[in-house]
Z-matrix of the N, CA and C atoms (Angstrom, degrees):
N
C 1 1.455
C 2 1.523 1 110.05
N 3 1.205 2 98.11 1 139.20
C 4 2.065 3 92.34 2 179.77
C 5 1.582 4 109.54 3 -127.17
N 6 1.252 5 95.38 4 140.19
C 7 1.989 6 111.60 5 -152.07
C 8 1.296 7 85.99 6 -122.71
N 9 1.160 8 133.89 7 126.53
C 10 1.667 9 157.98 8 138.51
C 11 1.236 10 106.12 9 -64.67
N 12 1.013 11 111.83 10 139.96
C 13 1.411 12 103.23 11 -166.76
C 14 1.802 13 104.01 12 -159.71
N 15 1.492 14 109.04 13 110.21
C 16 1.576 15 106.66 14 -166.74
C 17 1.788 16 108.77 15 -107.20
N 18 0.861 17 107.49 16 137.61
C 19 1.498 18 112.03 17 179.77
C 20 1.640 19 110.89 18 -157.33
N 21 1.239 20 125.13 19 151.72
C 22 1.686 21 128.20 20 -173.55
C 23 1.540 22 93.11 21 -106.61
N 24 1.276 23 125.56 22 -30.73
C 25 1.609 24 115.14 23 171.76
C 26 1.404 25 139.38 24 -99.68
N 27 1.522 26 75.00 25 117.59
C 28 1.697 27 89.12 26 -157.36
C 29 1.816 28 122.84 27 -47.71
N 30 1.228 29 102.37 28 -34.14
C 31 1.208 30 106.39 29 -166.99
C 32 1.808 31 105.50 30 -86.67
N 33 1.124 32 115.03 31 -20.47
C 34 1.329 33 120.35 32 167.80
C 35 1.554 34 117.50 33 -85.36
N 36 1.103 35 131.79 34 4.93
C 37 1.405 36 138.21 35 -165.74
C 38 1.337 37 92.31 36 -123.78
N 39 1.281 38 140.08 37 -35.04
C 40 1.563 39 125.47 38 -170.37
C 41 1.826 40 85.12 39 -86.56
N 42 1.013 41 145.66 40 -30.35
C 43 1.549 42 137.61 41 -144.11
C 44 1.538 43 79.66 42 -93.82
N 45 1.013 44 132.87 43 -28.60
C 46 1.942 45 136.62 44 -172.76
C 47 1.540 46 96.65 45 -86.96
N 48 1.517 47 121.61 46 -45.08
C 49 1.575 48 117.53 47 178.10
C 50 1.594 49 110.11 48 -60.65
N 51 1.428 50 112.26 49 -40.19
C 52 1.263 51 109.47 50 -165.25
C 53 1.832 52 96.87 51 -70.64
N 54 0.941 53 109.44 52 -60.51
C 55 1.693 54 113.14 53 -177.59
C 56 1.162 55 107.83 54 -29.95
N 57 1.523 56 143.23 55 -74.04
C 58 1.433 57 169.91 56 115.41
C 59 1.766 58 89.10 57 32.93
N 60 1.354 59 102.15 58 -75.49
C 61 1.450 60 106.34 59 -168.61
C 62 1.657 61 114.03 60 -54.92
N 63 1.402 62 112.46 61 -23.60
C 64 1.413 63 115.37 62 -163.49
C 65 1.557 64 92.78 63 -86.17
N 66 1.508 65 108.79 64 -27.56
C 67 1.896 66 101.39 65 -166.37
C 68 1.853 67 93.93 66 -81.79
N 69 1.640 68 125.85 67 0.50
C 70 1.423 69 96.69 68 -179.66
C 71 1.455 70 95.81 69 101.39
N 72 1.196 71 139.37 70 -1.23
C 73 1.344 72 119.57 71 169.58
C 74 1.592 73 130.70 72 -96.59
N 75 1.070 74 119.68 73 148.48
C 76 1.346 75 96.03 74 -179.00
C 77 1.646 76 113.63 75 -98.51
N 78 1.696 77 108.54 76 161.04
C 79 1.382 78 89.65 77 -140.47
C 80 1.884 79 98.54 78 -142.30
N 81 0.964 80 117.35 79 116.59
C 82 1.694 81 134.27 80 -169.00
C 83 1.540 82 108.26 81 -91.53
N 84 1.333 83 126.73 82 91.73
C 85 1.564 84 114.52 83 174.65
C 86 1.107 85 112.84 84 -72.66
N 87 1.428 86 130.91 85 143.47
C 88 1.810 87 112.24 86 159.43
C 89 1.783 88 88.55 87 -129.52
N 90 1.423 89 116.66 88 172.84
C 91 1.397 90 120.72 89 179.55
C 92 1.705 91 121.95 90 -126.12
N 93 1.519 92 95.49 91 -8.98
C 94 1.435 93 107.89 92 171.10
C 95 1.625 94 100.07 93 -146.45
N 96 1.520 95 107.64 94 -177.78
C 97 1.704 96 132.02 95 -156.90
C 98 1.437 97 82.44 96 -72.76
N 99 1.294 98 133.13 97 -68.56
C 100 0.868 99 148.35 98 -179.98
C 101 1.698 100 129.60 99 -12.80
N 102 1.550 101 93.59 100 -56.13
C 103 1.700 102 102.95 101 -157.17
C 104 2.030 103 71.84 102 -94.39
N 105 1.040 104 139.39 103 -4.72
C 106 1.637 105 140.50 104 -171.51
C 107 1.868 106 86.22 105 -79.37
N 108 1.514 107 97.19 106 -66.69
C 109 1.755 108 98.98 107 -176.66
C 110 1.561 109 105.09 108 -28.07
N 111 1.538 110 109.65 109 -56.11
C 112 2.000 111 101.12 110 -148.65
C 113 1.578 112 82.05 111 -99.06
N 114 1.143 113 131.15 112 12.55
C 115 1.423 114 102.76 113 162.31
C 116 1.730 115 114.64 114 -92.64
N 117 1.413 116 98.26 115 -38.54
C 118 1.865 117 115.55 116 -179.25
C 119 1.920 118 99.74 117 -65.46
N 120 1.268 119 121.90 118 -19.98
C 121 1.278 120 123.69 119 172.51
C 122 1.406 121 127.80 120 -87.28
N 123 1.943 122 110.21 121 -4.89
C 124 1.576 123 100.33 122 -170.43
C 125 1.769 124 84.98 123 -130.71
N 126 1.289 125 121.07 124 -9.51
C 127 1.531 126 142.08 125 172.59
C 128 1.201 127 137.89 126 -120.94
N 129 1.642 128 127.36 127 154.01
C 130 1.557 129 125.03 128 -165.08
C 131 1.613 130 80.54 129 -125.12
N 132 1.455 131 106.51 130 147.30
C 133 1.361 132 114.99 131 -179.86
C 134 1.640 133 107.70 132 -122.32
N 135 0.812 134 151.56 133 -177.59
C 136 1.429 135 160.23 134 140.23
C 137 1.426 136 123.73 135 -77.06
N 138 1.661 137 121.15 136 -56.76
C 139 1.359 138 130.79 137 175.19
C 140 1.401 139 102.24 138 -121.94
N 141 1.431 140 115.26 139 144.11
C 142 1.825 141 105.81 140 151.93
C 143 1.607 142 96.94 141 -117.30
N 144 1.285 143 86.87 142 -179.76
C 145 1.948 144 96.10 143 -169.28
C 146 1.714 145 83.12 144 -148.57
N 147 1.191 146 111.91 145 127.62
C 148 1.529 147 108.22 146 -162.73
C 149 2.241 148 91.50 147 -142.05
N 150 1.282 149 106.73 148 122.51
C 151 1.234 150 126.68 149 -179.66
C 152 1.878 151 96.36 150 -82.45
N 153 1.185 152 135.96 151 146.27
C 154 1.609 153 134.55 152 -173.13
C 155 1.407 154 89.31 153 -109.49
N 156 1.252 155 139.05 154 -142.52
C 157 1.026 156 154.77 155 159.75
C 158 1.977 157 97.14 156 51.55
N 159 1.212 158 107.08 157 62.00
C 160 1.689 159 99.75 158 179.12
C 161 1.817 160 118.05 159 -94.29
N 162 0.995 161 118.73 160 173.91
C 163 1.697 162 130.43 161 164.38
C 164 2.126 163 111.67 162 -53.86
N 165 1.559 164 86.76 163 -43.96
C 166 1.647 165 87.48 164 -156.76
C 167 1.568 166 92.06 165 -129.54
N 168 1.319 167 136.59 166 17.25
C 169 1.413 168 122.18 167 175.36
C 170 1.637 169 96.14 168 -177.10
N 171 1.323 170 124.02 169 133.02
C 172 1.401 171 131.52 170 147.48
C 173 1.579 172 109.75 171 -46.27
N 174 1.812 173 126.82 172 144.36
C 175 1.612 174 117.36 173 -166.82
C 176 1.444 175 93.45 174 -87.95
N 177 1.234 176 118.13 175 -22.83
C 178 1.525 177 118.27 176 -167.91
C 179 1.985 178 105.80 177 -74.67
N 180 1.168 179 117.16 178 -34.11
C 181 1.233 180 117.81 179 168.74
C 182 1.376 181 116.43 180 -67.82
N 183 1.204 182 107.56 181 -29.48
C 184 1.869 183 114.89 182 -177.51
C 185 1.224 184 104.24 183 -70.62
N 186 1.953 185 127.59 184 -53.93
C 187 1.707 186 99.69 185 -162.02
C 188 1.515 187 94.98 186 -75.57
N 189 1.370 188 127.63 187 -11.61
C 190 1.635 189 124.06 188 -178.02
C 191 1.332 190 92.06 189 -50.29
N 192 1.058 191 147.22 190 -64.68
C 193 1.302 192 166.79 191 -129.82
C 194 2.237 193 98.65 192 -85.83
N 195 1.384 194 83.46 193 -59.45
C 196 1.603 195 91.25 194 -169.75
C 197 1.593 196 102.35 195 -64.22
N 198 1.442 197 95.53 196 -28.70
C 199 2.464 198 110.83 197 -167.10
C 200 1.439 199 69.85 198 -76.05
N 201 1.346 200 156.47 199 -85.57
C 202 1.236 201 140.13 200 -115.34
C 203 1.625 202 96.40 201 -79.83
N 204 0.911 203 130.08 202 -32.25
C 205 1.791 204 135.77 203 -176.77
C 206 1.104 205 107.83 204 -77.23
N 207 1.468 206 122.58 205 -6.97
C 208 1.365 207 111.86 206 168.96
C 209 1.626 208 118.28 207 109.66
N 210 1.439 209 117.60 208 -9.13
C 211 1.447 210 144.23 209 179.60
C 212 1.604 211 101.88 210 -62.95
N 213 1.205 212 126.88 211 98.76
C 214 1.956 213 121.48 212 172.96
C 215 1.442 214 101.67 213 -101.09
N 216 1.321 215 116.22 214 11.21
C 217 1.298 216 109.29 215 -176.46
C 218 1.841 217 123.33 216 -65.79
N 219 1.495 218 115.94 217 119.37
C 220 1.560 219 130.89 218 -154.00
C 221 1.663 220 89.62 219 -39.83
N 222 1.352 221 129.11 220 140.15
C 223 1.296 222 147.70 221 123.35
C 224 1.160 223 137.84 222 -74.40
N 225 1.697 224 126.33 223 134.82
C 226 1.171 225 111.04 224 147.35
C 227 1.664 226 134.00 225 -138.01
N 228 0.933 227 125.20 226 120.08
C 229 1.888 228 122.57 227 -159.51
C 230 1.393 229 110.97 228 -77.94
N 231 1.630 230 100.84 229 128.39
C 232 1.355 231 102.99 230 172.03
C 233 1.399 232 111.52 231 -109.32
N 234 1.408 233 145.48 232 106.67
C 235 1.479 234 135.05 233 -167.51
C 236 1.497 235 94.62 234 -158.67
N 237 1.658 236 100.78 235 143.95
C 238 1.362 237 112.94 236 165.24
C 239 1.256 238 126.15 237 -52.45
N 240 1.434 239 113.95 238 -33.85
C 241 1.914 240 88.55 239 173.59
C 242 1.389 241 121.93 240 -95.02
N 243 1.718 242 75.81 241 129.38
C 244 1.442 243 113.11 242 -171.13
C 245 1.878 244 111.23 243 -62.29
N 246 1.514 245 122.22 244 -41.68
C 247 1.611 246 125.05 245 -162.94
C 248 1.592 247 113.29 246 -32.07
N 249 0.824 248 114.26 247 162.34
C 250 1.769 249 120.44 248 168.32
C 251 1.716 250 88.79 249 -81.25
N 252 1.410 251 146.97 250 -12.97
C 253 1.336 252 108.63 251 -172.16
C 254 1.324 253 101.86 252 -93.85
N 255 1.583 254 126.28 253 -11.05
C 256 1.160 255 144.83 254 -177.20
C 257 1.804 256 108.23 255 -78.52
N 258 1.140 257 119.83 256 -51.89
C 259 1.530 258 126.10 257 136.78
C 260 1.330 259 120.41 258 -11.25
N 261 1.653 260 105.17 259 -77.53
C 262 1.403 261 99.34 260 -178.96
C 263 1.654 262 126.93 261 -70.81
N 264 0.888 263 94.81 262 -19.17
C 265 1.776 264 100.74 263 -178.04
C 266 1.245 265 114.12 264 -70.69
N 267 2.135 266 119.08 265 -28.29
C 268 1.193 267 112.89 266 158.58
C 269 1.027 268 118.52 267 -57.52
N 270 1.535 269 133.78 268 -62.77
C 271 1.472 270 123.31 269 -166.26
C 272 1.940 271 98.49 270 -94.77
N 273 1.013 272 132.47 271 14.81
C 274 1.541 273 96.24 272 121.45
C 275 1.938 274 143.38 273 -91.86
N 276 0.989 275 91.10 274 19.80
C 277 1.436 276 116.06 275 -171.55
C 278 1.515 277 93.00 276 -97.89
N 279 1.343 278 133.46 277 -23.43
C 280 1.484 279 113.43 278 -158.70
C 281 1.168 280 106.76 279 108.57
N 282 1.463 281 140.56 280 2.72
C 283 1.449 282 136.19 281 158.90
C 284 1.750 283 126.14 282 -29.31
N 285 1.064 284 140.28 283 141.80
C 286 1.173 285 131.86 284 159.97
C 287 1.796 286 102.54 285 -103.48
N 288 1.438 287 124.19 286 -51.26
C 289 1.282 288 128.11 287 173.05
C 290 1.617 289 118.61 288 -148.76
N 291 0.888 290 122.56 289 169.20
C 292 1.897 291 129.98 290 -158.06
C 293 1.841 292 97.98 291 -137.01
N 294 1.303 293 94.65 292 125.82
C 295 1.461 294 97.30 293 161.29
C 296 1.730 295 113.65 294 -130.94
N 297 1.357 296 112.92 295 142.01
C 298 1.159 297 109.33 296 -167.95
C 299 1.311 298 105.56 297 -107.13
N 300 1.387 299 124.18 298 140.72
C 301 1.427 300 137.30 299 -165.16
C 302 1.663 301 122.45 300 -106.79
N 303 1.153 302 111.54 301 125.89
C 304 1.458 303 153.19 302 32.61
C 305 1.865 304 102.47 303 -58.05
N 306 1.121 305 125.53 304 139.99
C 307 1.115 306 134.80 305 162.27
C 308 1.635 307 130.63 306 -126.99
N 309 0.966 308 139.46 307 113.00
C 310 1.445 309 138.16 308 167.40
C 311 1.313 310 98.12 309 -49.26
N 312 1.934 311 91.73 310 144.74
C 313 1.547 312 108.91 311 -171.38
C 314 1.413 313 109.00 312 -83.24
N 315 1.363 314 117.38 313 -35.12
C 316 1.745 315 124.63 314 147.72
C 317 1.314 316 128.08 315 -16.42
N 318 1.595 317 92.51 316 -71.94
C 319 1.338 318 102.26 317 164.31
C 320 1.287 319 133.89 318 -30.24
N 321 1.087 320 103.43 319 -63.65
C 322 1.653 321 116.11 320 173.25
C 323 1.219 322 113.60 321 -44.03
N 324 1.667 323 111.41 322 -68.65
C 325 1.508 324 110.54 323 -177.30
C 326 1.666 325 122.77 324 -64.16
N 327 1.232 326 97.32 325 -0.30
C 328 1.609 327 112.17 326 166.94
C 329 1.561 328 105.89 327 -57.57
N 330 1.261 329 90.00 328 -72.42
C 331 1.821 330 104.95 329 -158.34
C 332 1.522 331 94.57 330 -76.76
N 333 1.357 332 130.20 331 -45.64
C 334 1.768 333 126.11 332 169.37
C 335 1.926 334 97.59 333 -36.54
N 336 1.388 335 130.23 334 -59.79
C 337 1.014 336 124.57 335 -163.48
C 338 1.700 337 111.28 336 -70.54
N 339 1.182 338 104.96 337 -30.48
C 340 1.385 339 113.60 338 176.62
C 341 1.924 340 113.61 339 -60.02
N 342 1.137 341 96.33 340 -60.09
C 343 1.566 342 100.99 341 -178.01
C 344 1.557 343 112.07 342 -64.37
N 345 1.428 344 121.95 343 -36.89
C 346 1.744 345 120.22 344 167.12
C 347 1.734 346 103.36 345 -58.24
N 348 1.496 347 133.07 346 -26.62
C 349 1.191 348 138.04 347 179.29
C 350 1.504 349 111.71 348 -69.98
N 351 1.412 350 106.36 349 -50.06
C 352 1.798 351 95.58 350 179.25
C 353 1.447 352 97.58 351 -95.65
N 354 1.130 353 144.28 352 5.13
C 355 1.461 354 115.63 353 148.13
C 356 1.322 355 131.84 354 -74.24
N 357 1.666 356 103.68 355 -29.50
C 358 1.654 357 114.41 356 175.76
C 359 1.933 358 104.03 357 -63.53
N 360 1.722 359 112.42 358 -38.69
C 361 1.564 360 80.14 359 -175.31
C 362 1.784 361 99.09 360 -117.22
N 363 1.270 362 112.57 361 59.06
C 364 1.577 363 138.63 362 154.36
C 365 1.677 364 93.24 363 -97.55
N 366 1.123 365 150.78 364 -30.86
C 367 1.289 366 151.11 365 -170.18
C 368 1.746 367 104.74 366 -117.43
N 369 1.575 368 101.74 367 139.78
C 370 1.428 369 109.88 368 167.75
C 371 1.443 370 115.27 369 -68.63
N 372 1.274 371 116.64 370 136.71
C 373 1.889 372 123.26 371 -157.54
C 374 1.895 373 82.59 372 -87.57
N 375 1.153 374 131.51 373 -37.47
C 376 1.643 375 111.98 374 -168.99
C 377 2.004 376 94.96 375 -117.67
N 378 1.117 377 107.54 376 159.38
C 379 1.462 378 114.25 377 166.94
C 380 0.851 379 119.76 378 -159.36
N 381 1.531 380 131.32 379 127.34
C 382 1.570 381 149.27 380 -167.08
C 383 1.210 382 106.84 381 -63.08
N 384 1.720 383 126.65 382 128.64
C 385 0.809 384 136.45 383 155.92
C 386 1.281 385 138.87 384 -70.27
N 387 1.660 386 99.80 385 -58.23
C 388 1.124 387 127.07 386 163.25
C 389 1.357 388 115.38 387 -150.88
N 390 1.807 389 112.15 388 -170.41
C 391 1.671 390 93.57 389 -177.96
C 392 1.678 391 123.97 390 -67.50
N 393 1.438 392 136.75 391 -5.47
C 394 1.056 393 122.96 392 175.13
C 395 1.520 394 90.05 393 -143.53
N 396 1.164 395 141.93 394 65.00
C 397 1.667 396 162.85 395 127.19
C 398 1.593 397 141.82 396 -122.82
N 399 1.103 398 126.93 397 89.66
C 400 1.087 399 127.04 398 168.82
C 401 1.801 400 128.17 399 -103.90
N 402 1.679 401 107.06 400 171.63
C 403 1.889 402 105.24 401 -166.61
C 404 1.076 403 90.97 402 -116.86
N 405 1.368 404 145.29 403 129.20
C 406 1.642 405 154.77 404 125.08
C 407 1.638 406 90.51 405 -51.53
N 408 1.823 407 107.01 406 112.61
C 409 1.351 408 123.24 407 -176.28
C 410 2.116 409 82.34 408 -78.72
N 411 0.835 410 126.07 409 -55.51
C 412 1.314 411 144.82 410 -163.06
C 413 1.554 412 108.80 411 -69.51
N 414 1.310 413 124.91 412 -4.46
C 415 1.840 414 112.85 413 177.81
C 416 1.585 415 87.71 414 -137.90
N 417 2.001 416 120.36 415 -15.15
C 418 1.410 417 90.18 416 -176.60
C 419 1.422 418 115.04 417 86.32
N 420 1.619 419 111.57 418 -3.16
C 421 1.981 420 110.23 419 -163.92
C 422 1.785 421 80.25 420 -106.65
N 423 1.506 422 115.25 421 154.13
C 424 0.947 423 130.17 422 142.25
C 425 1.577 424 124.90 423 -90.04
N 426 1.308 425 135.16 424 116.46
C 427 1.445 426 141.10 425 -155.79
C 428 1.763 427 120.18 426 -107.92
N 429 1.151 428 115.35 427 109.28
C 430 1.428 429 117.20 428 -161.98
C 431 1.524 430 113.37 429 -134.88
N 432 0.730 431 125.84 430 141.89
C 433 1.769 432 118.89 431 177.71
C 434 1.668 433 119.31 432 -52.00
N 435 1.352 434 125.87 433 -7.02
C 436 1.109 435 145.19 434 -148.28
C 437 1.438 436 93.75 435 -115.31
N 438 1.689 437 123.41 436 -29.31
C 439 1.373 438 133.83 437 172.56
C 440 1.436 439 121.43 438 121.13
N 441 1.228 440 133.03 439 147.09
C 442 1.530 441 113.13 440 -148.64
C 443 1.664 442 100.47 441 -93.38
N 444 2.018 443 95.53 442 162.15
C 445 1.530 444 93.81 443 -178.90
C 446 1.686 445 91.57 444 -124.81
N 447 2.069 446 100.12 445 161.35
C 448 1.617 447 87.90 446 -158.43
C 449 1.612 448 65.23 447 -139.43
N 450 2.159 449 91.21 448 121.11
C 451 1.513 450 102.26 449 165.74
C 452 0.960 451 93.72 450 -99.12
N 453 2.079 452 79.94 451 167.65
C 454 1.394 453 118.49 452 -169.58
C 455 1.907 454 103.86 453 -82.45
N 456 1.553 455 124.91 454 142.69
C 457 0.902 456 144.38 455 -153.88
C 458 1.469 457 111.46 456 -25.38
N 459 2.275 458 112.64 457 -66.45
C 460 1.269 459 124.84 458 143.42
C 461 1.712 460 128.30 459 3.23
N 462 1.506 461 95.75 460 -61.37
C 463 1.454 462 108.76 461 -154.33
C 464 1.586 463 90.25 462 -80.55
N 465 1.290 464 115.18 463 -31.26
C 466 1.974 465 108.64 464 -168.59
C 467 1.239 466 91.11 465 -88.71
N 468 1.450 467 143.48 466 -71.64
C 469 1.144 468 98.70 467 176.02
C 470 1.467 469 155.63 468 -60.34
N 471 1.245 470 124.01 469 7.16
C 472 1.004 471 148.32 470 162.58
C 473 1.809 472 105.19 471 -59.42
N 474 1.060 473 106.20 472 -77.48
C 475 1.160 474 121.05 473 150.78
C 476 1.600 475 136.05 474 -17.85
N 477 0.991 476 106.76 475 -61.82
C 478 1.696 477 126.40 476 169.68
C 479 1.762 478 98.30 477 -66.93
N 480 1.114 479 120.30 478 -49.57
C 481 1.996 480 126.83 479 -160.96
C 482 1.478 481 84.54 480 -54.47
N 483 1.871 482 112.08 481 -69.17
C 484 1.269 483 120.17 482 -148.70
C 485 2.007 484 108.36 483 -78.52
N 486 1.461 485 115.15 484 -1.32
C 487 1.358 486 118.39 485 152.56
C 488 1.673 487 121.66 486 -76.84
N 489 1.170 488 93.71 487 -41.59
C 490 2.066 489 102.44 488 -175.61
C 491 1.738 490 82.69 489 -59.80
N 492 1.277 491 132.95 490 -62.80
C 493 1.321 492 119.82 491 -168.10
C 494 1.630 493 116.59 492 -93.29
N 495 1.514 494 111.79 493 46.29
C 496 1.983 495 99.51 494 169.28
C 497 1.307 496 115.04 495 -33.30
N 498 1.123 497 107.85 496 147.08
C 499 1.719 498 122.73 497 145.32
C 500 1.499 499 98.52 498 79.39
N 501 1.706 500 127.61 499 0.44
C 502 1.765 501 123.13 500 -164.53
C 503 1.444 502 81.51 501 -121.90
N 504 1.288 503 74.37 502 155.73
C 505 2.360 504 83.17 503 159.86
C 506 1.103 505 124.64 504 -86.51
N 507 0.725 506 117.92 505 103.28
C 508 1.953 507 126.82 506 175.57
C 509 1.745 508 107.18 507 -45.79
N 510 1.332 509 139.29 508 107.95
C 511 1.254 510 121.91 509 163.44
C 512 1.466 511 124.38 510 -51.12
N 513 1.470 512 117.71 511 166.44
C 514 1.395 513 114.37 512 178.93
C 515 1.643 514 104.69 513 -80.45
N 516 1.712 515 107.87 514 -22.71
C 517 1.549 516 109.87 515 -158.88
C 518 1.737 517 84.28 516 -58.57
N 519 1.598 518 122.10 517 -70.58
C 520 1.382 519 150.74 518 167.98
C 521 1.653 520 108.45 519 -12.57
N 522 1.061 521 109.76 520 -55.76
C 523 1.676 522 129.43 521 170.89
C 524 1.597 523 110.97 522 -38.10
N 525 1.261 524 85.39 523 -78.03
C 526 1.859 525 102.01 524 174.95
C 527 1.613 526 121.36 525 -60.71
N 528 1.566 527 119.49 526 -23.28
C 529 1.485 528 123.37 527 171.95
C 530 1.237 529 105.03 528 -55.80
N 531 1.431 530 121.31 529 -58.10
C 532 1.341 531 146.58 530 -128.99
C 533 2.043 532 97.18 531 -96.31
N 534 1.032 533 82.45 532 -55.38
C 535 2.060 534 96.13 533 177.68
C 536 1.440 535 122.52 534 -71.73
N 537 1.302 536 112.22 535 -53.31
C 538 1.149 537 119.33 536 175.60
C 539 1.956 538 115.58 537 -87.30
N 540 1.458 539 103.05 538 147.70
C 541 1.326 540 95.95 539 177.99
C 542 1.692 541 119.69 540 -107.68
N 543 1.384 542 106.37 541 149.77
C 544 1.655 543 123.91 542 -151.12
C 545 2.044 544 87.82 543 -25.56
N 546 0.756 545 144.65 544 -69.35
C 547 1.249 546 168.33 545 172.73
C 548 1.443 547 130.46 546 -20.17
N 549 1.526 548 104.45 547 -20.15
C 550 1.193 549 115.27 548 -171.53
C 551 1.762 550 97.98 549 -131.44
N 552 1.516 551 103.64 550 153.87
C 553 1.487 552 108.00 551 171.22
C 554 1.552 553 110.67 552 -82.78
N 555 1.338 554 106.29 553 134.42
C 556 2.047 555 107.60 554 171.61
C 557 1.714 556 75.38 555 -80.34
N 558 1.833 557 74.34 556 146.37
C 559 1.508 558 121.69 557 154.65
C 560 1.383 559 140.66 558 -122.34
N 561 1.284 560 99.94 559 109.56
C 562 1.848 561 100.38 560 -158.85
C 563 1.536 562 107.84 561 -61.22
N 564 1.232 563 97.26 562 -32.29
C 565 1.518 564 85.82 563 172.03
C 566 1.725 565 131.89 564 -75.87
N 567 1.258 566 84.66 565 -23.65
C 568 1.963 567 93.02 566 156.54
C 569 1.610 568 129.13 567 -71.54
N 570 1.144 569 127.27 568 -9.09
C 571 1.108 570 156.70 569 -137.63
C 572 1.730 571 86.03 570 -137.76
N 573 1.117 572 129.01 571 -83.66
C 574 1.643 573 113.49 572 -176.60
C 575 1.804 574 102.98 573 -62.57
N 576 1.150 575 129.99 574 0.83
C 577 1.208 576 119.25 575 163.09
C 578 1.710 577 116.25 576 -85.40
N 579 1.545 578 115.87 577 -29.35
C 580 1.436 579 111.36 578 -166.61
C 581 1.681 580 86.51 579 -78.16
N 582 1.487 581 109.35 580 -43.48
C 583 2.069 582 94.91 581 -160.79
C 584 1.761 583 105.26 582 -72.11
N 585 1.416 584 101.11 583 4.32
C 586 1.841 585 83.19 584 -179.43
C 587 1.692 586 86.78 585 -96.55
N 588 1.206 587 127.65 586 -46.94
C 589 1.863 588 115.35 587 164.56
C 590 1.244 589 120.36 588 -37.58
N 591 1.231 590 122.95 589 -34.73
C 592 1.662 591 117.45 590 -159.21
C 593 1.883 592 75.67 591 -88.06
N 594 1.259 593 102.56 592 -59.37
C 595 1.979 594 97.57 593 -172.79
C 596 1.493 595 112.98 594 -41.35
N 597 1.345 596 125.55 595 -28.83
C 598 1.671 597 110.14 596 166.15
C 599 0.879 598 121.45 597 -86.71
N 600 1.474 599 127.08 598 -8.55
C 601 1.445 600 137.63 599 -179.90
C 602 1.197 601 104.51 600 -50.45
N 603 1.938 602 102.04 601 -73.42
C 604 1.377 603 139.61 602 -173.03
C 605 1.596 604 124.00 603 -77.68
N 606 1.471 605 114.05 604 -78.59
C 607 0.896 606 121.56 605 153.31
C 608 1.662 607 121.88 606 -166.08
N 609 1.421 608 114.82 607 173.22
C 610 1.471 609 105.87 608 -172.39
C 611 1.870 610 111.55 609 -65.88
N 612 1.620 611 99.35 610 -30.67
C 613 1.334 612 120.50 611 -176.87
C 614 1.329 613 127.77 612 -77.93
N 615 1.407 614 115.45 613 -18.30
C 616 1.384 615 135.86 614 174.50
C 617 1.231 616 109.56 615 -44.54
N 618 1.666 617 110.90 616 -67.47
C 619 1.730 618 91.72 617 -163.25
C 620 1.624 619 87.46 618 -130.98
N 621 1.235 620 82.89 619 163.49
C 622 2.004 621 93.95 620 -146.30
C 623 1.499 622 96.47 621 -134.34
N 624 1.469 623 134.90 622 137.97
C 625 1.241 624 146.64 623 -127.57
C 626 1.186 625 98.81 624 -121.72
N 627 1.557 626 145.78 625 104.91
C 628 1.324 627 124.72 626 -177.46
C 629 1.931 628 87.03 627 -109.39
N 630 1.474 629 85.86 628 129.85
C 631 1.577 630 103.65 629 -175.59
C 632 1.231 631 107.75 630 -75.45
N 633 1.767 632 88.91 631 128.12
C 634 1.674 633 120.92 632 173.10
C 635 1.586 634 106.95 633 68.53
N 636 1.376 635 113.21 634 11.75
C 637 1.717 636 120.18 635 160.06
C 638 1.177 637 121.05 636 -87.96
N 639 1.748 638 95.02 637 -73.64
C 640 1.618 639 106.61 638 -163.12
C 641 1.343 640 111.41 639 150.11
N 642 1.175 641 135.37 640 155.97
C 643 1.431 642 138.47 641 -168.46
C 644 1.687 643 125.04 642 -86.41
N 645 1.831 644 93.93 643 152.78
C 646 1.614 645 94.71 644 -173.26
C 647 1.578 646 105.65 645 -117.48
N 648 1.312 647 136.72 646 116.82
C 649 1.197 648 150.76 647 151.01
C 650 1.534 649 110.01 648 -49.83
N 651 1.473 650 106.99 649 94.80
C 652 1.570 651 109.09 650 176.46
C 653 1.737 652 122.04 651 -92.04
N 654 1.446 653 117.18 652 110.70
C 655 1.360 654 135.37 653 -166.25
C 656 1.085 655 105.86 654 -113.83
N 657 1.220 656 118.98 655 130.08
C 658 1.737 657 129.06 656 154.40
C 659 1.654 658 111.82 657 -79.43
């Protein structure tokens, strides 16, 4: 799972990276609104954890900003003010949950674990491929009478991108946000290697190449 994660204090943001890092997540610092913009623009995140009170932007104006662009990606605010009007302005802003600071590091991974929980069963855990193929979104195995196959990280999400969008073309820009992490360069040529795997998986006909775009996941 990969957590963006914005905060202006430094020394409190690496002690939250390190935690993060120990539970297995992967983990994006930014320190202003700013470096959040070009990271949410070259990357797809899972959770953000967004501190308010910034240098160069209020956080509550920022996911307004990210919710209006189209970004639903789960939030959650950690900032000292405590008020109920301060409350409400998170979740009308696009809040998912608010923690108020001083905060336990528990805490956090409380409610972080909580919100990856109702998104995992907001989504069906298996989905039909075809008549004798299906995807466990949740183990990553593809399941077949023939015996199941368990891709490598790449390949499921790959997989997962080009299901959220059946029947549309997935861009390559979109491709590479989503697969690759902020950190690493996409490789197109790695990338025509996972869809000719997923195509023997599935089928040769499944997902279909619109030249110099990006690929179409064909679903009934």
């Amino acid at each position: 799972m990969k957590i963006l994660y914005l905060e202006d204090d430094k020394e409190l943001s690496q002690t939250v990276e390190e935690l993060l890092l120990e539970e297995n997540y992967e983990v994006a610092v930014a320190h202003s609104g700013e470096e959040v913009i070009n990271l949410t623009y070259k990357n797809s995140f899972d959770i953000f954890i967004f501190d308010v009170n910034l240098p160069d932007i209020n956080g509550f104006e920022l996911l307004k900003s990210l919710r209006a662009s189209g970004i639903e990606t789960a939030t959650i605010f950690t900032t000292s003010l405590q008020s109920i009007e301060n409350i409400s302005k998170a979740y009308l802003a696009g809040a998912d949950d608010y923690i108020s600071k001083p905060f336990f590091m528990d805490e956090l991974l409380f409610r972080i674990k909580a919100i990856l929980k109702r998104e995992l069963k907001s989504q069906e855990s298996v989905i039909h491929l075809s008549e004798d193929m299906s995807f466990n979104i949740n183990t990553n195995e593809l399941i077949s009478p023939s015996g199941d196959i368990s891709l490598n990280p790449k390949e499921a999400n790959l997989l997962k991108l080009l299901l959220k969008h059946k029947n549309e073309c997935v861009h390559f820009d979109t491709i590479y946000q989503h697969v690759w992490s902020y950190d690493e360069v996409p490789s197109e040529v790695s990338l025509r290697t996972y869809i000719k795997k997923l195509r023997q998986y599935i089928s040769k006909e499944s997902i279909v190449s619109m030249k110099k775009v990006g690929y179409k996941l064909l679903l009934s």
